[in-house]
C-alpha positions in Angstrom: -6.7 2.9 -8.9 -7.4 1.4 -12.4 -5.1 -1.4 -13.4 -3.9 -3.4 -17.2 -2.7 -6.5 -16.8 0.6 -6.6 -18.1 0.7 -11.0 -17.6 1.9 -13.8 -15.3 3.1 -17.1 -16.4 2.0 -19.5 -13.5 -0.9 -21.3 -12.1 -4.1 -22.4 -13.3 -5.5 -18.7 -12.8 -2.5 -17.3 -14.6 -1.0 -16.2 -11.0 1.2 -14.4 -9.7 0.5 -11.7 -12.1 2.0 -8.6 -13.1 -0.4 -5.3 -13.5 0.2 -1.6 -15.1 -1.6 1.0 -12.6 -2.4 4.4 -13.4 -0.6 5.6 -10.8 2.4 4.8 -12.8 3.4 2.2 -10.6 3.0 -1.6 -10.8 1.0 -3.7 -9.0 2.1 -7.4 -8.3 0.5 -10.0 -7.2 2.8 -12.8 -5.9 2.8 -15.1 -2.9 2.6 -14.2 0.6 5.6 -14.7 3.0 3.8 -13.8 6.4 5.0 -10.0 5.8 1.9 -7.5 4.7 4.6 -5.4 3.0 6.4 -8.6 1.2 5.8 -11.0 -1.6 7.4 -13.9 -3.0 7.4 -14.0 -7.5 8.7 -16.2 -10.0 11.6 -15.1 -11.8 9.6 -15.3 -15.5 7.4 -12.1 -13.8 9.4 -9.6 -14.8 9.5 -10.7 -18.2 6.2 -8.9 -18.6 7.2 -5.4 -17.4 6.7 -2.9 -20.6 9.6 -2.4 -22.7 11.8 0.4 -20.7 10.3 -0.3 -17.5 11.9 -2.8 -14.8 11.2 -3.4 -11.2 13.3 -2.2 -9.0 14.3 -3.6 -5.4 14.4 -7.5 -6.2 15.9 -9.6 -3.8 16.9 -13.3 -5.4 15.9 -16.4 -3.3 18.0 -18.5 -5.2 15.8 -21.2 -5.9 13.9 -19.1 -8.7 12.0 -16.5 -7.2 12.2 -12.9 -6.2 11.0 -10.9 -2.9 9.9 -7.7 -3.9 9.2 -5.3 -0.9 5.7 -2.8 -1.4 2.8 -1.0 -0.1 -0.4 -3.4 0.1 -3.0 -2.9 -2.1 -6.5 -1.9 -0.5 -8.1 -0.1 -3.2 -11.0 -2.2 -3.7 -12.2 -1.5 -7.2 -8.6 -2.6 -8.3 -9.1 -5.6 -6.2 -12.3 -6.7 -7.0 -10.9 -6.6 -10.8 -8.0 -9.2 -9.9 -8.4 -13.0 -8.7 -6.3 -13.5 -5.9 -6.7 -16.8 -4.5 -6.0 -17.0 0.0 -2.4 -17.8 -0.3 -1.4 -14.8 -2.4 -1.7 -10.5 -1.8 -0.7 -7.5 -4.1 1.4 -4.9 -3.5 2.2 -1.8 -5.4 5.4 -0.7 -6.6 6.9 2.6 -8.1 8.3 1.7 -12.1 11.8 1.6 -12.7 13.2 3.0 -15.7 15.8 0.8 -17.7 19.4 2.1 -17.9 21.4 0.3 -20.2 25.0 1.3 -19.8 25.9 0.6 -23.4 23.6 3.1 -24.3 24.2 5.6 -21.8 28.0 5.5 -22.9 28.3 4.6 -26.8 32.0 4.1 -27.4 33.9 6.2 -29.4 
């Protein structure tokens, strides 16, 4: 799997992070929450999906983070690329496609 990083806006190491595959999928490295399949993001992650893109399947903590749901990452060249310091893990995620409803239904 080769992976762009698309950014993340916390820590000293720039993490959690937010990556581009070429899969077409994202991958996302967040915080662990004692679930292989889980992790735990900041809100301000998503704000570096690519224009028309969104992740789908975000369940609000309510105290400023996301759990996002996803297959762990084992590929190792992809995770040899990334830092991922003990307390975090990445998981990849199929890209969503922005709607707008506006858009989808101009009025007349």
């Amino acid at each position: 799997m080769k992976i762009r990083l698309l950014g993340g806006p916390s820590g000293g190491q720039g993490s959690p992070r937010l990556y581009a595959t070429d899969r077409d999928t994202f991958a996302v490295q967040g915080w662990k929450t004692g679930r292989a399949d889980r992790v735990e993001i900041p809100h301000r992650l998503i704000a570096y999906a690519e224009p028309g893109t969104c992740l789908a399947g975000l369940a609000d903590t309510g105290h400023g983070t996301f759990l996002l749901t996803g297959t762990p990452v084992t590929d190792p060249e992809a995770l040899a690329a990334m830092s991922i310091p003990s307390h975090e893990t990445v998981l990849e995620l199929p890209v969503g496609r922005e709607v707008i409803p506006d858009e989808a239904h101009p009025r007349r």
